[in-house]
N, C-alpha and C positions, 0 to 999 in steps of 0.2 A: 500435645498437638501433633496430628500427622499431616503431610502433602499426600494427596492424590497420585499413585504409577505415573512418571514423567512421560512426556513425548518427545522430549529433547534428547537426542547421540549425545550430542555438545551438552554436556550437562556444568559447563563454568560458571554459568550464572546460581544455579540451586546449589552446587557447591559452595557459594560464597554467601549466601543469605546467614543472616545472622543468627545465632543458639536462639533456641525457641524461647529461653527464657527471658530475653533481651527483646524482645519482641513487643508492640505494644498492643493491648487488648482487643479486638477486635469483633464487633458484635454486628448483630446483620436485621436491627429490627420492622424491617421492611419487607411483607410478603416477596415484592418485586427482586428484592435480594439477595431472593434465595438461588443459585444460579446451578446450573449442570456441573456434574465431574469432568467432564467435556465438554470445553467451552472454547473455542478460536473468534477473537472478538471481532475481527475483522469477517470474519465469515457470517456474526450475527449481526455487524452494523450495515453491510455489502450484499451480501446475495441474497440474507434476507431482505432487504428491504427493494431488491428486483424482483423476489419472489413477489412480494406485497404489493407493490404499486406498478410491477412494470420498470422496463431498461426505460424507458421513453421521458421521463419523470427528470428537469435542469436539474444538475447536481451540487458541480464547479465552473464557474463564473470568474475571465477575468474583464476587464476593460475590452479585450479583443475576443476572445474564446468562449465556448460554449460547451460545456460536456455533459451528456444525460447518466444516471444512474448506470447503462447497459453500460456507456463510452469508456466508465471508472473501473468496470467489474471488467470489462476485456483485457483493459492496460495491466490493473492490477495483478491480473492471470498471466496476462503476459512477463512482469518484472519477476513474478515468483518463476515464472519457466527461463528466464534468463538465469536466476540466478539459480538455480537447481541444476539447468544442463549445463549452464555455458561456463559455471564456476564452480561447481560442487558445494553450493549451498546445503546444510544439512541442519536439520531441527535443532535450534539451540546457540548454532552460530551468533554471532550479532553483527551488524551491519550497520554502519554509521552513516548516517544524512546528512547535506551538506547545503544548502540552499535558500534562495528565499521563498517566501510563500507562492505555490505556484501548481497547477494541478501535477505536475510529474514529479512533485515531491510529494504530492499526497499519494498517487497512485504508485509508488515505490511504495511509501510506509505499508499501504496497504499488501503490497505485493511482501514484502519481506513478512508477515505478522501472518500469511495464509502458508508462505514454506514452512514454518513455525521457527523460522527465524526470529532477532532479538533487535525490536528497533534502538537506534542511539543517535535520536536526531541530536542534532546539533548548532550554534549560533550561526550564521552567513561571516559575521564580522570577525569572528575568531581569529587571532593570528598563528602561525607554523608553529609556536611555543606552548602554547595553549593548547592546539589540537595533536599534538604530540604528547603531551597528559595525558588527553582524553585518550587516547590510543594504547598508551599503557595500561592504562587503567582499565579499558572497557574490552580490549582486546580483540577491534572485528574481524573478520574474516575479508568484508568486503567494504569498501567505503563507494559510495554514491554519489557523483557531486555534480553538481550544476555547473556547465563547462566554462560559465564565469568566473569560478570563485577556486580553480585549480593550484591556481600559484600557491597560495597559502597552504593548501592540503597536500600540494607533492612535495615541499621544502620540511613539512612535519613529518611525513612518509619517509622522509631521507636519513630524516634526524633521529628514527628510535630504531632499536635493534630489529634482525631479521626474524629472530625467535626467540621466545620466551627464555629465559631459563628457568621458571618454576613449574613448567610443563603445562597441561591442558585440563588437569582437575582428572575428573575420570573417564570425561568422554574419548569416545574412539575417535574423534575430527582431527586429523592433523592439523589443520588449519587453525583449530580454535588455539593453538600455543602461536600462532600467529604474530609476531608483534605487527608487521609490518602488511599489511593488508592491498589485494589487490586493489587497483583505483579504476573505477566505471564512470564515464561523466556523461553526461546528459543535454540534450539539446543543442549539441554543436554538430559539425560538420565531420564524415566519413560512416563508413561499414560497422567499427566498433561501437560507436554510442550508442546508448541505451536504447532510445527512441527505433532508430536501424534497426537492432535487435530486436527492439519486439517485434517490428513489423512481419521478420520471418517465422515468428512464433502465432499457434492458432488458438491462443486465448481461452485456451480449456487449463483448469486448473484447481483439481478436489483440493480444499484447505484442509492442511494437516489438522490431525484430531488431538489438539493441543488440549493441556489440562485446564482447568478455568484456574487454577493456582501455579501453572506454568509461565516464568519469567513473558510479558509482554514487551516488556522497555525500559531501559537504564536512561534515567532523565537524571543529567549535571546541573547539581545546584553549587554557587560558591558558598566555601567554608569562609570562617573568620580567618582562618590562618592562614588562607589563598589556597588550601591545595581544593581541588573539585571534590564534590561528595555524591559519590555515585548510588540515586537511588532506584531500586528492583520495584517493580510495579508489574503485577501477577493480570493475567487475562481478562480475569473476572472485576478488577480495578477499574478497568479502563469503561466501563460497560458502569460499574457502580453510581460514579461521577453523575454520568448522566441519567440514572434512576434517582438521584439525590437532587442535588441543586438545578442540575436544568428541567427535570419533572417538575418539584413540587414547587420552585421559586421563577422559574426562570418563566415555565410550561410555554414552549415555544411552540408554533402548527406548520402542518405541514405548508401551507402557502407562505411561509418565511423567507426572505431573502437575508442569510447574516454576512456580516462583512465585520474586518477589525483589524490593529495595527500589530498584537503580538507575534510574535514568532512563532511557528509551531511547532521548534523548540521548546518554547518554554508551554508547559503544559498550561496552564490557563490559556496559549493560544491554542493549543489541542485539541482542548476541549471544547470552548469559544467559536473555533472555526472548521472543525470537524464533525469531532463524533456527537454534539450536540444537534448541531442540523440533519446531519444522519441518521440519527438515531429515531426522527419523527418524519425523514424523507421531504426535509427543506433542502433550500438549495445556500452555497456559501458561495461569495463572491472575493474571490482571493486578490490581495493589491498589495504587489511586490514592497514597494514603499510609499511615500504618500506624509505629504505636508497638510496638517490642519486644514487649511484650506482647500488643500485637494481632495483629502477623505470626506470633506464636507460635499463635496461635488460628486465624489463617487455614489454618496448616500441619493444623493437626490435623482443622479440621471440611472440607477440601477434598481431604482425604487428597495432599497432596504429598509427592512423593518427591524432588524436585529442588528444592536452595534455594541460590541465589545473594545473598548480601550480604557488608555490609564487619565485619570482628572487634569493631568496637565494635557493632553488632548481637549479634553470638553472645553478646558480653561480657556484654549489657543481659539477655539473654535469661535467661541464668543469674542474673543479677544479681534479678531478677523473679521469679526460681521459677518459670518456666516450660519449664525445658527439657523435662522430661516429654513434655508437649503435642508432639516433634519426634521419637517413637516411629516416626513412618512414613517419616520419611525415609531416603534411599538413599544421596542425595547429599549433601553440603554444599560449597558453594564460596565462599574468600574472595578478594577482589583489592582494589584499588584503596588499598592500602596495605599495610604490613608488618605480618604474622599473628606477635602473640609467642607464644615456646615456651609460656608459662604459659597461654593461652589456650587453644591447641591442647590443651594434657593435661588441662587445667581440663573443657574442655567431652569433651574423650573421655571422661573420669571419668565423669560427668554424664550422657552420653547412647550412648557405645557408640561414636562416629560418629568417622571420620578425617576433619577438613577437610581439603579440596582450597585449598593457595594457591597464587596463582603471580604472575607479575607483568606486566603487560600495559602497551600504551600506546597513546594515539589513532594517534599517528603509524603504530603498527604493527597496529591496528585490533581487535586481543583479543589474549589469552593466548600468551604466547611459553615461558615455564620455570613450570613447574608438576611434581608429580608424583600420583600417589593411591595406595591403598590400601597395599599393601606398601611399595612405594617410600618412603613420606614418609617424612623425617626431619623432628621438629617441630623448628621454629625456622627449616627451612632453605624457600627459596621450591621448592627443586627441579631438575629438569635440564633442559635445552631439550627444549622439544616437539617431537615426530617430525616433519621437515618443517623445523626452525629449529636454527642454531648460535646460538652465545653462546660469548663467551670477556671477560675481564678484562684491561684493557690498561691501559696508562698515559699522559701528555698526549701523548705521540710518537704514538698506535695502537698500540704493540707491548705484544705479551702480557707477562704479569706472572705470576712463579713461584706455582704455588700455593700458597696460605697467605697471601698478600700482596694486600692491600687495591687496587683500580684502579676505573676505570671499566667499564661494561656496556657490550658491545658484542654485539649482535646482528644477523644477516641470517638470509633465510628466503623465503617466496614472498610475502610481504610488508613492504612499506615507508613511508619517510618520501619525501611526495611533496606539501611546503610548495605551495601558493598563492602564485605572483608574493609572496616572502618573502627574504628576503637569510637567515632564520636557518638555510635548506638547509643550508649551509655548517658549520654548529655542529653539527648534528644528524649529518648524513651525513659522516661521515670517509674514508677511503679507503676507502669502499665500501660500512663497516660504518655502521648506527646506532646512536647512542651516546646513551641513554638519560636522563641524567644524574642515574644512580645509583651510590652506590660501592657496591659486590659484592667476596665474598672464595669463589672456588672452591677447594673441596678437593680430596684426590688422587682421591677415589669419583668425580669432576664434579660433586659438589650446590653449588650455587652460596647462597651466604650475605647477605641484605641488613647492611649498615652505614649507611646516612645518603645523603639527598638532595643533592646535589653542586652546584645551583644555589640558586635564591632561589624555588624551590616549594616551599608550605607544603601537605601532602598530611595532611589533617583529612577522618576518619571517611569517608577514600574520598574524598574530593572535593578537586580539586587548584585549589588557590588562589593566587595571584600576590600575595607580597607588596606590590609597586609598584603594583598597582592599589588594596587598601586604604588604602597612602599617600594616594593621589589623593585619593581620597573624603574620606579624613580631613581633607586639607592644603585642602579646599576649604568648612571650616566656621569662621566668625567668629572661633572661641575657640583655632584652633591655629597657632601660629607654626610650627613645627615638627614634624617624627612621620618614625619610622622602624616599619618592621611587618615583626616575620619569625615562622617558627616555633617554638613551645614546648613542653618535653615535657610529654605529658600521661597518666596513665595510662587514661583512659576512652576519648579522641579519638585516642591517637596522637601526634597532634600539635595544638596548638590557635593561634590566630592571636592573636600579643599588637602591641599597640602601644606604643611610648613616645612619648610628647609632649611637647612643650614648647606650653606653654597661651601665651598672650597676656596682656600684663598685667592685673590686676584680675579673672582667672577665678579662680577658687576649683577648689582640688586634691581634690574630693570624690567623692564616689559620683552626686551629681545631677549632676558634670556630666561622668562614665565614661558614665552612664544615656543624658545628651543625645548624647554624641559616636557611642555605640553604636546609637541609633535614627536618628541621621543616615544611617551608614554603610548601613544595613539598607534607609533608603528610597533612597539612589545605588543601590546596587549590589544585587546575590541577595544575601538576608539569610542565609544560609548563610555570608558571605564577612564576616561582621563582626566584630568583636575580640571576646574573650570575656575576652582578659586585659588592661588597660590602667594602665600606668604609667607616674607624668607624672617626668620630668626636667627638669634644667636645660639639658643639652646633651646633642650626639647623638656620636658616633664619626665622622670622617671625614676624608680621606685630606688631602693637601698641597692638592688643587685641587677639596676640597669634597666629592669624592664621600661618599654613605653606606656607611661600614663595614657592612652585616649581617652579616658573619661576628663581628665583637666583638658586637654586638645578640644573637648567638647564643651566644656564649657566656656574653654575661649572662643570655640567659634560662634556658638549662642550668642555672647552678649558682646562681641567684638567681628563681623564676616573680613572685614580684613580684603586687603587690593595686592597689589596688582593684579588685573583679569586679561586675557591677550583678549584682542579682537579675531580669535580666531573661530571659522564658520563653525555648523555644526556638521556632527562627522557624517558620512555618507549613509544614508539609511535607516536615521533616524528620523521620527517622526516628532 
């Protein structure tokens, strides 16, 4: 297997992509697929589609704002000339995003992916610990950030060294040995913010002639073992997705209006509320955050037709009385966790509408088995998307008779392609990627979820690492002990409990479930914090110490266990 002559100086990212052999399969059986040796994808989802339709054409939509196709393609020119002249942004760099969903966080991405820069969006909620990881690990030149969410990103800025000491791989960027990256923030007051900036800039701006297998974006998934898993997604990725799942399942028009609750961080919001509506020159209506009730509301008074969230959304939505208010939609899509049957008929009852589920993964960059309208069976996630196999195998890789429970194994024209990660290895099997989900295919091929197959706790869409709550937790006065896995929930899915073993003389109560839980919320994204906590005496574990969670799991199945604090839910969540 060879790469395409890079466009990247900063060549840190192609350096660290993983031995070809570790690699998994990937095959392109889709004319559509076939893509150029030069490819800048933001150049084929952007200026072509000005070329096509015209600057005049709604693009990005918030509650107050209005941006046409020309408005995104100026800014976006503008943020790559910011960071070209005013920082020495150089091909290859990476650049880290920091914000909620909002048009100047799209028109940055876009602007970083046309210098041929390396996007590395990131969570809003993150905390200085967290994004001092990411920072290591991903190594930007320049961080981005929405002048709200500063605190957190200049205390992480503080906290990691000023330069590498492994150096910058082979490119010539001094920069790219960077630990410590310049910080540009966005939307606030003075001369230096971004916004400022572009203004003095005239919105011309040829995109680099990036390779279609030249690094596009380092998307952080959590590991099991808490440390982040940074995964490379090549140009031509980013464009695949949407010739895959949102073509042939989703086939959205251009008179669409999408809207939805993910991040676009996390790429199922990427895709969701980007490059999918772009790609056929709809428009997306971006909503910073947003209660059930209120994204119910947004749908109706912005006439959306396309909505992208996770089943405890739909859940809330009906829960609320609001589904009415979701008359105009066309579409509905769930992911980032398993759609129950009762929800699906619940809300078809209720609104008319087939959710579209399927099941996706960073590693694999969106939506792999989905089906829509005739197709679904509720309950089931669906078939592999046109363009992707999937088959159920067992710990060997060998397929497994239908009707019988194995693991996910999927290939396709995209892949798992770890960050200098030894977990290649676990993920990419002989060829396939193995997901670590169990799945049970029937004789039709609709594939059936059963249960998460490692120590991911996958709550209301959001996939959480047990082992990292531990940390947090094992790192506050009152705990001697704690194990944290996931719990069945009917609202969440799944919800994150912990057991504890306190320290002597703490008290087994609600004040201090209350304390442990506002600790964890300020370590880590308060999303990621226990909602269920029960204190023990002792924990489950093997001859040489390790922690049982699989018995942790089975106690929490058939015992969920109290005390719960009455505390809100964390800011920004939906």
């Amino acid at each position: 297997m060879e790469l395409s002559p890079s466009a990247h100086v900063d060549t840190f990212c192609r350096d660290r992509l993983p031995p070809f052999p570790l690699w998994p399969e990937l095959h392109f059986d889709l004319p559509e697929l076939h893509y150029p040796d030069r490819l800048n994808c933001a150049e084929r989802l952007l200026d072509d589609a000005v070329r096509r339709w015209g600057p005049d054409r709604p693009c990005l939509l918030t509650p107050t704002e209005r941006w046409t196709y020309g408005d995104l393609l100026e800014r976006a020119n503008q943020v790559a000339q910011v960071l070209t002249e005013d920082f020495g942004l150089l091909p290859g760099n990476r650049v880290l995003l920091r914000g909620p969903n909002n048009p100047w966080l799209v028109a940055t991405w876009f602007g970083v992916l046309k210098a041929g820069g390396v996007a590395v969006a990131t969570m809003p909620l993150l905390r200085a610990g967290e994004l001092a990881e990411l920072c290591e690990i991903g190594r930007p030149a320049v961080a981005v950030c929405d002048h709200r969410y500063l605190d957190e990103l200049a205390s992480a800025v503080s906290a990691v060294s000023a330069v590498s000491e492994t150096g910058a791989g082979t490119g010539t960027d001094a920069a790219s040995g960077r630990l410590r990256p310049a910080v540009l923030a966005y939307g606030g007051p003075g001369g230096a913010d971004l916004v400022a900036r572009c203004a003095a800039k005239d919105g011309t701006f040829p995109a680099v002639a990036t390779a279609a297998d030249d690094v596009a974006l380092i998307a952080f998934t959590s590991g099991t073992t808490g440390r982040p898993k940074a995964t490379l997604h090549f140009h031509r990725d980013v464009l695949a997705n949407a010739d895959t799942f949102s073509r042939h399942v989703l086939r959205p028009r251009q008179d669409d209006v999408f809207t939805g609750t993910p991040p676009l961080a996390f790429t199922f919001g990427l895709g969701g509320l980007v490059v999918f509506p772009l790609s056929v020159g709809a428009s997306t209506l971006l909503v910073e955050q947003a209660s059930p009730r209120r994204l119910a509301e947004l749908v109706e008074e912005h006439g959306v037709t396309v909505l992208f969230t996770a089943p405890t959304a739909y859940r809330a939505i009906m829960t609320a009385g609001e589904a009415g208010r979701l008359a105009g939609l066309r579409r509905c899509v769930s992911a980032g966790e398993a759609l129950p049957a009762a929800v699906w008929e619940d809300f078809h009852a209720a609104t008319g509408l087939r959710i579209i589920d399927g099941i996706g993964a960073t590693e694999m960059l969106h939506v792999f088995i989905s089906a829509s309208d005739g197709d679904i069976r509720p309950g089931s996630t669906g078939r592999p998307v046109p363009g992707y196999r999937a088959r159920v195998v067992d710990e060997e890789g060998e397929p497994v008779p239908d009707g019988q429970p194995g693991l996910l194994a999927v290939t396709g024209p995209t892949g798992c392609r770890y960050m200098e990660d030894l977990r290649q290895t676990t993920y990419v099997r002989n060829g396939w990627n193995i997901t670590g989900d169990t799945y049970v295919r029937d004789a039709d091929g609709y594939f059936w979820y059963v249960a998460r197959s490692d120590d991911m706790i996958v709550s209301s869409g959001y996939n959480i690492a047990g082992p990292e709550v531990e940390k947090a937790l094992a790192a506050h006065p009152h705990v001697e002990e704690c194990g944290v896995v996931g719990a069945p929930d009917d609202e969440r899915g799944m919800l994150v409990k912990a057991y504890v073993i306190l320290r002597p003389g703490v008290a087994p109560d609600g004040a201090t479930v209350k304390e442990l839980q506002d600790h964890v919320k300020r370590t880590v994204a308060p999303y990621k914090y226990p909602r269920a906590v029960e204190f023990v005496t002792d924990l489950p574990r093997t001859s040489n110490g390790k922690l049982q969670r699989a018995e942790l799991r089975k106690h929490a199945r058939s015992a969920p266990g109290a005390p719960q604090s009455p505390s809100p839910e964390p800011e920004g969540k939906a």
